[in-house]
C-alpha positions in Angstrom: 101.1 101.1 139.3 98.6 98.1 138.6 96.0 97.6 140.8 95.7 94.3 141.3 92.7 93.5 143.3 89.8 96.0 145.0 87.9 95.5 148.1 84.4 97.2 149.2 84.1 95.4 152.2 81.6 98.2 153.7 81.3 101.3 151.6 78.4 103.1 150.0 76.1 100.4 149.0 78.4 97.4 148.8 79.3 94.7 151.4 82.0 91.8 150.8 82.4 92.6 147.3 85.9 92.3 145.5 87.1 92.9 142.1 90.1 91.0 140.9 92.2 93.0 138.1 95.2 90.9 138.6 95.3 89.4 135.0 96.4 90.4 131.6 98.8 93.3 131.4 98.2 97.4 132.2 95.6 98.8 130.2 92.5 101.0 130.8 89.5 99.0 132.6 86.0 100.8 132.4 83.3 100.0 135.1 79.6 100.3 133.1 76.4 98.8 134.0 73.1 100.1 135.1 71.5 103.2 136.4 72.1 102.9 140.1 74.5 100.2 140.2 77.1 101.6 141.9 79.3 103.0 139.6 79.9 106.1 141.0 80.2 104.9 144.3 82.9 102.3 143.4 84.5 105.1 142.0 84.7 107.1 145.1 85.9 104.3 147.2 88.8 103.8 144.5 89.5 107.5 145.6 88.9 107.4 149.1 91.1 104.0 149.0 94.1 105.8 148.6 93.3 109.7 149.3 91.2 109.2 152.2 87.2 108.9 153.2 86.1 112.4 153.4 84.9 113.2 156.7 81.2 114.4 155.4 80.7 111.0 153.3 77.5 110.2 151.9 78.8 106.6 151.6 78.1 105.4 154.5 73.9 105.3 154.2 74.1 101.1 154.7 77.2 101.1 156.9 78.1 102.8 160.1 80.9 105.6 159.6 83.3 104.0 161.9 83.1 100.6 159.7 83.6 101.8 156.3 86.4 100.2 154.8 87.8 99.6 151.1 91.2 97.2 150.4 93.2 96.5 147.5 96.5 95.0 146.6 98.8 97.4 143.8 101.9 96.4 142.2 104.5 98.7 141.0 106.6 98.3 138.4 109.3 97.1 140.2 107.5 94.3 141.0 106.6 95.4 144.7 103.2 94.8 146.0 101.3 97.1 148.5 98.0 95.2 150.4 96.7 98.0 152.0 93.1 99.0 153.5 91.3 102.3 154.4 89.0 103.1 157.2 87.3 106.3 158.2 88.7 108.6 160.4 90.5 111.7 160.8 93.8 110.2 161.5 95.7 107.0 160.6 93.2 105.6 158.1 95.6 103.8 156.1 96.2 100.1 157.2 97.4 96.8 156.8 95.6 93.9 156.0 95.5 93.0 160.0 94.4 96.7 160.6 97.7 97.6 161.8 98.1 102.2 161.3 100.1 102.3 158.7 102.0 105.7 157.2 100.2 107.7 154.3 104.1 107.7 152.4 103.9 104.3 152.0 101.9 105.1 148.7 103.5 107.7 147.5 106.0 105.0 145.5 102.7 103.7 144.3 101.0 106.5 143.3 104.5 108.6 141.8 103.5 111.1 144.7 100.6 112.0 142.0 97.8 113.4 144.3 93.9 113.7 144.8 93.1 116.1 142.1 95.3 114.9 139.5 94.3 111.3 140.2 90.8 112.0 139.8 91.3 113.8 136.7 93.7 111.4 134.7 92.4 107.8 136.1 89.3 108.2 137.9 86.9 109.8 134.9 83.2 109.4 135.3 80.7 109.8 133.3 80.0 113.5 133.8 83.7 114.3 133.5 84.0 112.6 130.3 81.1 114.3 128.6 82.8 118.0 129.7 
């Protein structure tokens, strides 16, 4: 999976800002800048893109709960592309660009049905975790 473009339209401290990966080939991408940029935060909405918002987020201090929402577009490597978007909630969070519920298997293609945990520990490394 490639992940071709990322969207914090309202999470943590971030409105309307996008990150566009979709040139150049696979490869590792590292996210540094700052003390209180939003690093970490960028990093849990990559997580809660496609695992989920936690219910007791602390992401949601400049936006209301119910209008948190992350995007992205992925591309397999079949050459399929997934533009999906996450809201909080407690069911049917996963959506469609025009916020239609969509099904939480829909990523498992994506993701090769690797979950949460895993995900966190192999692609989603911060700072902390890389100093342990």
């Amino acid at each position: 999976m490639k992940i071709l473009s990322f969207h914090l339209k309202a999470f943590g401290p971030f409105t309307n800002k996008s990150v566009d990966f979709s040139a150049g080939q696979e490869g590792l991408y590292m996210n540094y800048g700052p003390n209180e940029a939003g690093k970490t935060a960028a990093l849990r909405a990559l997580r809660a893109l496609f695992f989920g918002i936690p219910e007791r987020t602390t992401d949601n201090f400049l936006h209301d709960s119910t209008k948190l929402r992350i995007g992205g577009c992925i591309r397999h490597s079949d050459g399929t592309t997934l533009s999906v978007q996450r809201r909080k909630g407690r069911t049917r969070t996963l959506l469609s660009e025009d916020e239609t519920p969509l099904n939480e298997g829909v990523l498992n293609k994506f993701l090769g049905n690797v979950g949460e945990e895993l995900f966190s520990r192999m692609f989603g490394i911060s700072h902390e975790d890389l100093v342990r």
